[in-house]
BASE-674204 format. One record per residue (C-alpha): residue number from 1; residue in one letter; x, y, z. Coordinates in pm, 1 decimal, always signed. Layout:
<nodes>
- nr; rest; px; py; pz
- NUM; A; X; Y; Z
...
</nodes>
This chain:
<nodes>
- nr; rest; px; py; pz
- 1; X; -799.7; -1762.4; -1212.1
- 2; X; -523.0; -1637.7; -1390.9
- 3; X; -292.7; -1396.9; -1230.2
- 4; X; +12.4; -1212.2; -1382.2
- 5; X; +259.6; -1082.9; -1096.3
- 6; X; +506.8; -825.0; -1171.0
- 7; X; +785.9; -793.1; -917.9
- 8; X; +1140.7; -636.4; -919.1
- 9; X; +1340.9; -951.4; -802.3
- 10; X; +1284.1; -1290.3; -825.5
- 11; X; +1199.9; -1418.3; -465.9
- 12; X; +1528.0; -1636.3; -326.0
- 13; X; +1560.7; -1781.3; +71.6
- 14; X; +1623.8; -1601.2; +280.8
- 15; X; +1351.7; -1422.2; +149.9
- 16; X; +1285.0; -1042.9; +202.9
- 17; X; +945.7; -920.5; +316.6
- 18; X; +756.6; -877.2; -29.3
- 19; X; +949.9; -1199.3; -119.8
- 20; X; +808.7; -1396.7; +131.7
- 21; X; +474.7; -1289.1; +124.1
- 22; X; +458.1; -1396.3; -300.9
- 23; X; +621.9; -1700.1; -214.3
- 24; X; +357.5; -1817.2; +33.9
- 25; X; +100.8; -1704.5; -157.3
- 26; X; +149.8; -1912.2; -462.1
- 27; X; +224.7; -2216.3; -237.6
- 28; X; -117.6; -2178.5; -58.0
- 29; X; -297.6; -2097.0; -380.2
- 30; X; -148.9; -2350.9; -600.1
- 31; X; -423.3; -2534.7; -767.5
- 32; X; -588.5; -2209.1; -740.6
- 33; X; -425.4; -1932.6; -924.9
- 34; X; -244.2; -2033.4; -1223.9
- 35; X; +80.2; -1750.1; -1203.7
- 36; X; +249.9; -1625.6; -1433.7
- 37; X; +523.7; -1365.5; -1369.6
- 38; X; +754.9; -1061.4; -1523.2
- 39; X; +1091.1; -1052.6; -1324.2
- 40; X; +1381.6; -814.0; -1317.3
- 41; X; +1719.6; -965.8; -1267.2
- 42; X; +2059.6; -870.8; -1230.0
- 43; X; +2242.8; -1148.9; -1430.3
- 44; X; +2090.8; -1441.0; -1613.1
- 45; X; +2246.0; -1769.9; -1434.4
- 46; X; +1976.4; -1849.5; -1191.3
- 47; X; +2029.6; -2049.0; -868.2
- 48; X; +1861.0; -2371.5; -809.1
- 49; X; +1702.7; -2169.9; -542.1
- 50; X; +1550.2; -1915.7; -773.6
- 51; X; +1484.4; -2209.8; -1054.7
- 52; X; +1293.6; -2376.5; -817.3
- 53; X; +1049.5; -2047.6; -762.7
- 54; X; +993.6; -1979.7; -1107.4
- 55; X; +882.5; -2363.6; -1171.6
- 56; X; +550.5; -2223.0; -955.6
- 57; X; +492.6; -2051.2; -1259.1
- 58; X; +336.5; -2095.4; -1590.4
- 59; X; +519.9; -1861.8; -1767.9
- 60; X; +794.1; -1641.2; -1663.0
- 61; X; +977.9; -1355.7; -1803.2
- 62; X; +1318.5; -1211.8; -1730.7
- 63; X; +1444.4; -827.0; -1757.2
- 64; X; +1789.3; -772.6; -1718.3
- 65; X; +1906.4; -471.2; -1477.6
- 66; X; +2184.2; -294.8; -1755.6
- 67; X; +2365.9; -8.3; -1613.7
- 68; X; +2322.4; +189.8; -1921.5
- 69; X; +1966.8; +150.6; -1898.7
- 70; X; +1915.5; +208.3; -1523.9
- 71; X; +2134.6; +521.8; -1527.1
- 72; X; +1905.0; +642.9; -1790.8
- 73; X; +1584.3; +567.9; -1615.4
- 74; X; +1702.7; +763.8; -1301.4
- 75; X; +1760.9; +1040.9; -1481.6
- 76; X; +1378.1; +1041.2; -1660.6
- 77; X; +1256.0; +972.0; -1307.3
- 78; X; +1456.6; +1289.8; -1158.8
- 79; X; +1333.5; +1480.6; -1437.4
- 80; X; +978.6; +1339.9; -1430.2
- 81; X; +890.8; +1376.9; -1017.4
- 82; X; +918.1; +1027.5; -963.5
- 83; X; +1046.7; +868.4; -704.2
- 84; X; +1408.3; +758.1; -762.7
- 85; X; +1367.8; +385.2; -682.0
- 86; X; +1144.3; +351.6; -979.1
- 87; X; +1435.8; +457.0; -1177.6
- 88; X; +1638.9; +170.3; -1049.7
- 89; X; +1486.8; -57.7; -1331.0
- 90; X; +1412.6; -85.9; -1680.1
- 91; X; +1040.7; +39.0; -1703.1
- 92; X; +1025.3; +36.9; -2049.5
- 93; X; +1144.5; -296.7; -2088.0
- 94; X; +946.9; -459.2; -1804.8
- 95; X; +611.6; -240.6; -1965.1
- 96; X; +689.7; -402.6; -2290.8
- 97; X; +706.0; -767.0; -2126.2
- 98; X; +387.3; -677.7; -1925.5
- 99; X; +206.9; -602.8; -2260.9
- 100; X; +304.2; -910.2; -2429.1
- 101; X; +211.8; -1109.3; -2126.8
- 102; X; -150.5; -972.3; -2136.6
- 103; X; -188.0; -1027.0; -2464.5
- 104; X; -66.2; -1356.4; -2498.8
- 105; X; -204.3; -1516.6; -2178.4
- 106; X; -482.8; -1253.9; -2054.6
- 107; X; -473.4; -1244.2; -1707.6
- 108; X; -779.6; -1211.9; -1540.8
- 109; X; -587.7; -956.4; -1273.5
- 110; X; -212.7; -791.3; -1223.6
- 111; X; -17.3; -846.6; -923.5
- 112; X; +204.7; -564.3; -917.3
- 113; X; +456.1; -580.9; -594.8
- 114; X; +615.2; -293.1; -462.4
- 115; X; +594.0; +121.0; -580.0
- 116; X; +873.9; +77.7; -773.1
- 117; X; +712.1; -148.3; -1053.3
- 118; X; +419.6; +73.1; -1071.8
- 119; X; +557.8; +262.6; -1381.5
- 120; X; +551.6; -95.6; -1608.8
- 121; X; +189.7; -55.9; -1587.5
- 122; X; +70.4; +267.4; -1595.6
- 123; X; -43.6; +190.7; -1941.9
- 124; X; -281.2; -136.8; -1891.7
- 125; X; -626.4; -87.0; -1964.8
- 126; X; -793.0; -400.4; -2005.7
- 127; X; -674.7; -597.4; -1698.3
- 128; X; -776.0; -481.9; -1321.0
- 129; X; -437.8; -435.6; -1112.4
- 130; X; -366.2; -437.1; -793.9
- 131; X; -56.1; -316.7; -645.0
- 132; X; +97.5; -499.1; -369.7
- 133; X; +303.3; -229.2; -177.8
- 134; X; +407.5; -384.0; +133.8
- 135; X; +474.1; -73.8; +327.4
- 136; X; +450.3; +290.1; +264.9
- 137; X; +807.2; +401.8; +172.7
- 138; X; +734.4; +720.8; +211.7
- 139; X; +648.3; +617.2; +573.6
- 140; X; +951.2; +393.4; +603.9
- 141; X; +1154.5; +682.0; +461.5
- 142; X; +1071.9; +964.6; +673.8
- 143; X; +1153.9; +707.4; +1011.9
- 144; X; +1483.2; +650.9; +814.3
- 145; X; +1541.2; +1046.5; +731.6
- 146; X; +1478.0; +1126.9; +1145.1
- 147; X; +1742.0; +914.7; +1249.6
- 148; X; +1988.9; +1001.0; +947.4
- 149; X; +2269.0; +1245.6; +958.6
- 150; X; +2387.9; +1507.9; +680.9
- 151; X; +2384.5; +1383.3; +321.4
- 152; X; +2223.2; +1065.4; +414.7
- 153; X; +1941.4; +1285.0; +608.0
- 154; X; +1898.1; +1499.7; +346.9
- 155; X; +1835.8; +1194.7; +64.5
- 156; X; +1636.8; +1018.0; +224.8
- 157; X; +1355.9; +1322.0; +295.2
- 158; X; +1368.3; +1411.5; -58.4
- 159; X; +1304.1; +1047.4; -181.0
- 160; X; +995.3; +1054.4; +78.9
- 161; X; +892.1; +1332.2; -69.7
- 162; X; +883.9; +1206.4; -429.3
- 163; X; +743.3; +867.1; -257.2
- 164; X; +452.9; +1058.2; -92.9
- 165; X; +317.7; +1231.5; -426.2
- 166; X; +333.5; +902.4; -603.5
- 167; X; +170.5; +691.5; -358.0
- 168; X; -93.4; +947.0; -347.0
- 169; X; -160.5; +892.9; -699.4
- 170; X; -150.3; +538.0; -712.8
- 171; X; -400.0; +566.2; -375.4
- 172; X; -640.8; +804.1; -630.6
- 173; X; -599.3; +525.8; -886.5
- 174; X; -891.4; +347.5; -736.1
- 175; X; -682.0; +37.6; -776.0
- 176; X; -675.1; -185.8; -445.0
- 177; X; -368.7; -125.8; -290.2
- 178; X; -262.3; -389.5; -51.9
- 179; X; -38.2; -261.1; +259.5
- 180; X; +75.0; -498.8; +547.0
- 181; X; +60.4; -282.5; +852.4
- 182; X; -245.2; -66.5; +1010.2
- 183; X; -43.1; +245.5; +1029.8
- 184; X; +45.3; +260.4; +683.2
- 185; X; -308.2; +154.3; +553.7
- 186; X; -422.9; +462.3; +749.5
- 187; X; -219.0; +656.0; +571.2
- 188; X; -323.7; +621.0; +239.9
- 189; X; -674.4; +534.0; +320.4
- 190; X; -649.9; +932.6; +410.8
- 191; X; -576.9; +1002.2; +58.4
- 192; X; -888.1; +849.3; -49.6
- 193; X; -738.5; +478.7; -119.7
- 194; X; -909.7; +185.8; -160.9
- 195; X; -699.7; -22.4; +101.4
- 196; X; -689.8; -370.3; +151.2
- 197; X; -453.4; -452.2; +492.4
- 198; X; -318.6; -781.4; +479.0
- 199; X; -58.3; -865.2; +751.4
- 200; X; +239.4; -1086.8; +653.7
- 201; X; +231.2; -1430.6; +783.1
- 202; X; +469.7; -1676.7; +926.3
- 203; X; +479.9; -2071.8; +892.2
- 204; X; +413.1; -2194.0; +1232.7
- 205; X; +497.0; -2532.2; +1118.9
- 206; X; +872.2; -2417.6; +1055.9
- 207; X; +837.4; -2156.6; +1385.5
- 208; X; +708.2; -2414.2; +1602.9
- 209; X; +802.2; -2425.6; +1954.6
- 210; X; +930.9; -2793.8; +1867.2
- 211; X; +1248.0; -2867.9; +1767.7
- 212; X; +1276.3; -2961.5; +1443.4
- 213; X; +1649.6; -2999.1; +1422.1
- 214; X; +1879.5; -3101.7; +1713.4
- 215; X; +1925.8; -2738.0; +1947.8
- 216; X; +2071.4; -2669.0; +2229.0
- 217; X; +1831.7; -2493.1; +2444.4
- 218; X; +1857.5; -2172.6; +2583.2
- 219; X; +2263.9; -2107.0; +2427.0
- 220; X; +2141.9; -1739.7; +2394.7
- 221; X; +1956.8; -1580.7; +2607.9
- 222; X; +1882.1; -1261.4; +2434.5
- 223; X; +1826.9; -1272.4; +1983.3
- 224; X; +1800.5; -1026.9; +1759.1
- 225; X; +1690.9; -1150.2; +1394.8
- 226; X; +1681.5; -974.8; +1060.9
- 227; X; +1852.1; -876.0; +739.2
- 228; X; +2126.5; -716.5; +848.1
- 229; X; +2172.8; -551.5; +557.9
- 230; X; +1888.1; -399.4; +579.7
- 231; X; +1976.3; -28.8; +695.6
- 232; X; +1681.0; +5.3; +1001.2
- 233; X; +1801.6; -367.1; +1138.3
- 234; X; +2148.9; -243.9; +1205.5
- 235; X; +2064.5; +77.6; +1372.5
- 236; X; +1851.4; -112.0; +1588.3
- 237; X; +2164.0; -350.3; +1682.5
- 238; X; +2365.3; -56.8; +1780.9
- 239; X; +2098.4; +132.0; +1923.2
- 240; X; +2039.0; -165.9; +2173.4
- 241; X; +2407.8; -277.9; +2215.0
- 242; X; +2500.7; +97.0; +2300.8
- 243; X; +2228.7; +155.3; +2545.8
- 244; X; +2094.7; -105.0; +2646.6
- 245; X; +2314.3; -470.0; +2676.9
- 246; X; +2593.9; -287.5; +2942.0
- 247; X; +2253.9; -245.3; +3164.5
- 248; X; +2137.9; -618.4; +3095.6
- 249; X; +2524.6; -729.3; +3135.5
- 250; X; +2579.8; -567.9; +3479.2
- 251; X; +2266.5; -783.1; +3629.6
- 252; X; +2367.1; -1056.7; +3414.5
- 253; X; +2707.9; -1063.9; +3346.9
- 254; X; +2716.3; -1408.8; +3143.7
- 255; X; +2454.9; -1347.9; +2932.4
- 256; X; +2479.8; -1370.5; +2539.0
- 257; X; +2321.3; -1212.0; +2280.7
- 258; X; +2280.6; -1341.7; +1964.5
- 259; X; +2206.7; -1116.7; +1631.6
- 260; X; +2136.9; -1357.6; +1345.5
- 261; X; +2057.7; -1274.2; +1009.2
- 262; X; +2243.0; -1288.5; +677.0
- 263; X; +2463.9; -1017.8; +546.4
- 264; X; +2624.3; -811.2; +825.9
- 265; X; +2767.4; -465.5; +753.3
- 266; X; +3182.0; -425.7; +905.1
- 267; X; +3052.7; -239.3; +1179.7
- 268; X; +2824.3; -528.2; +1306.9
- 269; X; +3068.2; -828.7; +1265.4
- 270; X; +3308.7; -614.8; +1472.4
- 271; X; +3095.7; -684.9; +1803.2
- 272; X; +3141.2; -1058.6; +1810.5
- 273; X; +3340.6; -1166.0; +2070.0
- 274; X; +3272.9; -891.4; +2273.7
- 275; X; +3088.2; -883.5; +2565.8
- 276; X; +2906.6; -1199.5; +2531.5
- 277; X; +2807.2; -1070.4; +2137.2
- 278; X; +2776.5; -1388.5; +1888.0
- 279; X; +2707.3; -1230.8; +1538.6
- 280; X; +2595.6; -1545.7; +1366.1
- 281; X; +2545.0; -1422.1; +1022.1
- 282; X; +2320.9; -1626.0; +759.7
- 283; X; +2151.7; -1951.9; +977.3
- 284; X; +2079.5; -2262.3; +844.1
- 285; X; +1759.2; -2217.8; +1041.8
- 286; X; +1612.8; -1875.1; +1187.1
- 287; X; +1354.3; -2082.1; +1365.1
- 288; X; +1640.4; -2307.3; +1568.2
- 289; X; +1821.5; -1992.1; +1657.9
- 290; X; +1504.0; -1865.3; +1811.2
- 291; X; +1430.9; -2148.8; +1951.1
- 292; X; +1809.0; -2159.2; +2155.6
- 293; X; +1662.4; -1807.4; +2323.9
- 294; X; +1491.6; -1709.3; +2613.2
- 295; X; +1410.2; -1374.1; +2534.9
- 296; X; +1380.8; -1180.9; +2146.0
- 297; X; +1447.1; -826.1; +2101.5
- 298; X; +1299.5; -575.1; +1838.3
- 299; X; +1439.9; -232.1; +1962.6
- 300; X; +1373.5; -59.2; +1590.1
- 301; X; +1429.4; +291.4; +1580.4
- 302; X; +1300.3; +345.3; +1213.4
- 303; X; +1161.5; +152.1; +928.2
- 304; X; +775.9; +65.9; +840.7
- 305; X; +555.8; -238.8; +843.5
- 306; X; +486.1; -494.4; +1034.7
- 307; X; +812.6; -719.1; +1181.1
- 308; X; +865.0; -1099.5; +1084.2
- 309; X; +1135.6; -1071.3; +1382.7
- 310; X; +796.3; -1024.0; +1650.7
- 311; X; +573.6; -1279.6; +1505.3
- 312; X; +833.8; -1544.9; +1416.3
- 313; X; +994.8; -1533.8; +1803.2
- 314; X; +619.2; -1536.5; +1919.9
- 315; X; +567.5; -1849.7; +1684.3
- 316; X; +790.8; -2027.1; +1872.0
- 317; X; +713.9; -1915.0; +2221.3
- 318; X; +967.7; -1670.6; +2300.9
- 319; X; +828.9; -1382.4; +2410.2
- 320; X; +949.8; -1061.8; +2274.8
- 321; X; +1076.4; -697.3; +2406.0
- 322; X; +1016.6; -422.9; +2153.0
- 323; X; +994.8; -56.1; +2090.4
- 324; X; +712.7; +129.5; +1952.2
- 325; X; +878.0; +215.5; +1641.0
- 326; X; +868.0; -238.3; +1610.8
- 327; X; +487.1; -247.0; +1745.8
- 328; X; +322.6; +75.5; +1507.5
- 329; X; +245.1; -123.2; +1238.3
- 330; X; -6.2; -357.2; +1448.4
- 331; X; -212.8; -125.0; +1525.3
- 332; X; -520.1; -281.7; +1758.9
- 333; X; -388.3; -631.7; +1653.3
- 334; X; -75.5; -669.2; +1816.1
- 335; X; -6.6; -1016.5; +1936.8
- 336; X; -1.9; -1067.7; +2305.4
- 337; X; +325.9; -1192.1; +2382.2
- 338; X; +485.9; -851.3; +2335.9
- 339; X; +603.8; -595.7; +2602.9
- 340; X; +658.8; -224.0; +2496.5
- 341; X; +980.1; -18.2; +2590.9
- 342; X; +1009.0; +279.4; +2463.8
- 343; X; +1376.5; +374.8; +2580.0
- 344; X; +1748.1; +246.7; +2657.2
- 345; X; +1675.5; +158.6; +3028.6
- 346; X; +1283.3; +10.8; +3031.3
- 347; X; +1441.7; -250.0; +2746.8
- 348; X; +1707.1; -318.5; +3006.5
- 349; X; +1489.8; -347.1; +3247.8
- 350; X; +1187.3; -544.5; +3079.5
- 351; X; +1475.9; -769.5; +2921.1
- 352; X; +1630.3; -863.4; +3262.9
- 353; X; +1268.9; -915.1; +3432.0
- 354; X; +1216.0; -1189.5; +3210.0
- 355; X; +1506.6; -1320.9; +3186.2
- 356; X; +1478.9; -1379.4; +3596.9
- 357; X; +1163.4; -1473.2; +3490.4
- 358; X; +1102.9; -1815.3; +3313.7
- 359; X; +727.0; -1872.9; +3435.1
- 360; X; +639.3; -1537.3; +3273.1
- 361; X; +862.1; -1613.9; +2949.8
- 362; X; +657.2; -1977.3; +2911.7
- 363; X; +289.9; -1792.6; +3016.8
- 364; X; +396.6; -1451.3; +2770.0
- 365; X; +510.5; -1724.7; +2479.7
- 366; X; +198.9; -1958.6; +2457.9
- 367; X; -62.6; -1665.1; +2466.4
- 368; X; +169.0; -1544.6; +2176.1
- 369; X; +184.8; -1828.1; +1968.6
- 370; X; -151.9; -1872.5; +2042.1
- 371; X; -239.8; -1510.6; +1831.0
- 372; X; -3.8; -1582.1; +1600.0
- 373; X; -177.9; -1944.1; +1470.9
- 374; X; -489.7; -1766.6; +1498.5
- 375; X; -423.8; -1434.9; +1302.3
- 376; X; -102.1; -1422.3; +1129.8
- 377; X; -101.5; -1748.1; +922.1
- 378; X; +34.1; -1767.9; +574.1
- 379; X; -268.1; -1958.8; +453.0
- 380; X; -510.6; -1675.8; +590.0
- 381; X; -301.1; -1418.6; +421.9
- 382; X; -286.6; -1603.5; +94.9
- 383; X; -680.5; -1660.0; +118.9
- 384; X; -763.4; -1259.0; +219.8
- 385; X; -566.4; -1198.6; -94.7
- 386; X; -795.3; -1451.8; -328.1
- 387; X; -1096.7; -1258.6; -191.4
- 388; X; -956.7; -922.1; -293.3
- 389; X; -805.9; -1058.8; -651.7
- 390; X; -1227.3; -1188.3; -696.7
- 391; X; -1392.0; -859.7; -590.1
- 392; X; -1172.9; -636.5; -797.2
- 393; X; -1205.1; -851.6; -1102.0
- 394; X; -1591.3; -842.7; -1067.6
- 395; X; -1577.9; -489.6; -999.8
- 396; X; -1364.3; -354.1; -1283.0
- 397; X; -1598.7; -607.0; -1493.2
- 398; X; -1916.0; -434.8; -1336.1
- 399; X; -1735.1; -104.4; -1436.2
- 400; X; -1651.8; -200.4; -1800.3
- 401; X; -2011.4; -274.1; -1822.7
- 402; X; -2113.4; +69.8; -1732.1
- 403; X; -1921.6; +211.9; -1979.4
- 404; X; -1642.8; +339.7; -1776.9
- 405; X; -1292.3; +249.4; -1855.7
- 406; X; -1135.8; +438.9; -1660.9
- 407; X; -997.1; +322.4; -1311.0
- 408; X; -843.9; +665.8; -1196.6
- 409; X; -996.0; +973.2; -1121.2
- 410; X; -1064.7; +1228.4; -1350.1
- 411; X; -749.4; +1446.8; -1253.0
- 412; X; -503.2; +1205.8; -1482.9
- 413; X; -717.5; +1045.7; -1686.9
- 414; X; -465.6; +762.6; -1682.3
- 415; X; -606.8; +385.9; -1626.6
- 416; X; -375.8; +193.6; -1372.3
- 417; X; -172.6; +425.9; -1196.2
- 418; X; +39.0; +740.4; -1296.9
</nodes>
C-alpha cells in the first residue's frame, strides 16, 4: 500500500502530538506502507534529526514557508471564511506538490495531518483522503478563548469560529476523519462525520518503569511534563504553582517539583529556585525524569485531546493527579491510575495523600501501566490506522464503481474537502 502524507512540518524529537503519532506510525508499518510525503518547512538546511525522518520515506517533497507568500495566504483565508491557520502556509504551492505526487507515484490513499493542510487538497479526485486532525481546534480553541483575557480572548473565539464551519465541512466531506480523543470525535460525529477515534500511543519500552539510564530515584517528588511552549501547558504551571504547591509545601515543606519540557516562556524559567521549583527545560530523557517522581501532575485548564503527560507517567508507574479539563478527552477509557481534582485545594490535597502514600502510589501505578500496555500502544494505534487506510480505499473504489465520484455531499459539490 502506497500512502502519500501531507503534513505542515516535518516531524523532529521532541516531537509534538501529530508529530509523534506519524512518526510511530511509519515505524510500526514499515514493510507495510511504502510513504511518501509533501512537507512544509521553514528553511532548507535540515537537521540530522529531520534527515533521518524523511529517509522513512520514498519520496519526499519540501515547501518553503516565504513571508511574502504566507502574508498573502492569510489575507485570501480572511477574505475567504477560512480559518486563519490555514493561511499560515503556502496552499497553492503544497496543492501543486500534492498533484504532482499523485500523478507521478499514485497513491493508493492521502494522509492529510492536521485542518490546516486541508486546503492542498480540496482539489483531489482520484485518490481517497483521509484527514488526520488530531484534535478539534475549534474545541481546543474555545477552552483557550475561556481562559483568555482582552485581545487574546477575543482572537482566539473568532478563530474557533472560522475552525468550527470548516471542520463541519470537512466532517460533511464523507472523508474519514481521524480524531484522538472521545470528546472531540463526539463532536463532529454530531455533524454527520464519518469518525474514526484513534488514541495516541506511547512506547512503553522507552516509558518503562525500568531504568534505562542511571536515575536517581525519587529527586522530585511532584513533575509536570510538556511543551512548554505550548500556550495551555504553561497556564496549567501557573495555575497549579499559584493555587495549589503553597498547600502541598505547607504539609511538605521540602518537597520539589519538577516542570520538564523544552522551550520555557520568561515567565516559567523565573520560578526555578523558588520554593523547591526546578524548571528543567529540554531533557535528555522525559521517561528518566518521570521516572525520578513520585507523583505526576496534569492540572490543564484548557486545550483538547488526549495528554501524552497522563499516559507516559502511567507508563512508567507513577500515578497521576489531574483535572477534568486533562481527563475529557478519554472519555469511558481513561486509564486507571488517574485521580480527578477538579480545583486548587482537592489537587493539594489528592497530591499530598499520595505523596504520604507510597503503597497507594506503587498499587495506583501498576494498574496504570497495566491499561496503558493494553490500550494505548503505538503498534495498536499504527495497526487501527492500516484498517481504516484499507476500508476507505475499498470503499471509495466500491463508490467509483457505482458511478459516483463524488465524496462530499451534494451542498459543495467539491470532492475531498472544501
Amino acid at each position: 500500500m502506497r500512502v502519500l502524507y501531507v503534513c505542515p512540518t516535518i516531524p523532529t524529537e521532541p516531537f509534538n502530538g501529530y508529530e509523534a503519532i506519524l512518526y510511530h506510525r511509519l515505524r510500526c508499518l514499515e514493510g507495510i506502507v511504502e510513504a511518501v510525503g509533501v512537507f512544509c518547512t521553514a528553511n532548507a538546511d535540515l537537521s540530522e534529526a529531520q534527515r533521518a525522518v524523511l529517509a522513512r520515506f520514498r519520496k519526499y517533497g519540501l515547501v518553503r514557508r516565504r513571508r511574502t507568500a504566507v502574508a498573502c495566504e492569510l489575507v485570501g483565508a480572511f477574505l475567504s471564511g477560512r480559518p486563519l491557520q490555514t493561511g499560515l502556509f503556502s496552499q497553492k504551492e503544497i496543492a501543486e506538490m500534492v498533484s504532482g505526487f499523485v500523478g507521478e507515484f499514485k497513491p493508493d490513499i492521502i494522509d492529510v495531518f492536521m485542518m490546516r493542510m486541508a486546503p492542498a487538497v480540496s482539489r483531489i479526485r482520484e485518490v481517497p483522503i483521509i484527514y488526520s486532525l488530531v484534535d478539534s481546534m475549534y474545541s481546543n480553541l474555545i477552552s483557550r478563548s475561556m481562559r483568555a483575557k482582552g485581545v487574546e480572548a477575543i482572537l482566539a473565539r473568532f478563530e474557533a469560529k472560522r475552525s468550527r464551519i470548516y471542520e463541519n465541512q470537512l466532517a460533511r466531506s464523507r472523508c474519514p476523519l481521524v480524531l484522538v480523543s472521545t470528546r472531540d470525535a463526539d463532536l463532529l460525529r454530531a455533524e454527520g462525520g464519518l469518525v474514526e477515534e484513534i488514541p495516541i500511543g506511547v512506547d512503553t519500552a522507552e516509558f518503562s518503569p525500568i531504568p534505562l539510564y542511571a536515575a536517581s530515584e525519587d529527586r522530585y517528588d511532584v513533575v509536570f511534563s510538556g511543551h512548554m511552549y505550548y500556550d495551555p501547558n504553561a497556564r496549567a504551571v501557573e495555575w497549579f504553582v499559584k493555587g495549589c504547591w503553597p498547600l502541598i509545601r505547607k504539609r511538605f515543606p521540602e518537597a520539589i517539583f519538577a516542570i520538564a519540557g523544552n522551550r520555557p516562556p520568561p515567565h516559567i524559567l523565573q520560578l526555578h529556585g523558588v520554593d523547591g521549583i526546578e524548571v528543567l527545560g529540554r531533557v535528555v530523557s522525559m521517561a528518566d525524569v518521570l521516572r525520578s517522581a513520585k507523583v505526576a501532575v496534569a492540572p490543564m485548564q484548557s486545550g483538547s485531546g488526549l495528554q501524552f503527560k497522563v499516559l507516559e507517567a502511567l507508563s512508567c508507574e507513577r500515578p497521576v493527579v489531574a483535572t477534568l479539563q486533562a481527563l475529557a478527552g478519554f472519555g469511558s477509557n481513561r486509564p486507571r491510575g488517574v485521580v480527578l481534582a477538579e480545583d486548587e485545594g482537592a489537587t493539594a490535597r489528592e497530591v499530598c495523600r499520595l505523596l504520604d502514600s507510597p503503597e497507594v502510589r506503587v498499587r495506583m501505578g501498576a494498574e496504570g501501566r497495566e491499561d496503558v500496555v493494553k490500550h494505548f500502544g503505538w503498534q495498536r494505534q499504527a495497526e487501527r490506522a492500516l484498517g481504516l487506510y484499507q476500508q476507505t480505499i475499498v470503499a471509495f473504489k466500491d463508490r467509483t464503481i457505482l458511478g459516483s465520484s463524488s465524496q462530499l455531499g451534494t451542498e459543495t459539490g467539491n470532492t475531498n474537502g472544501p
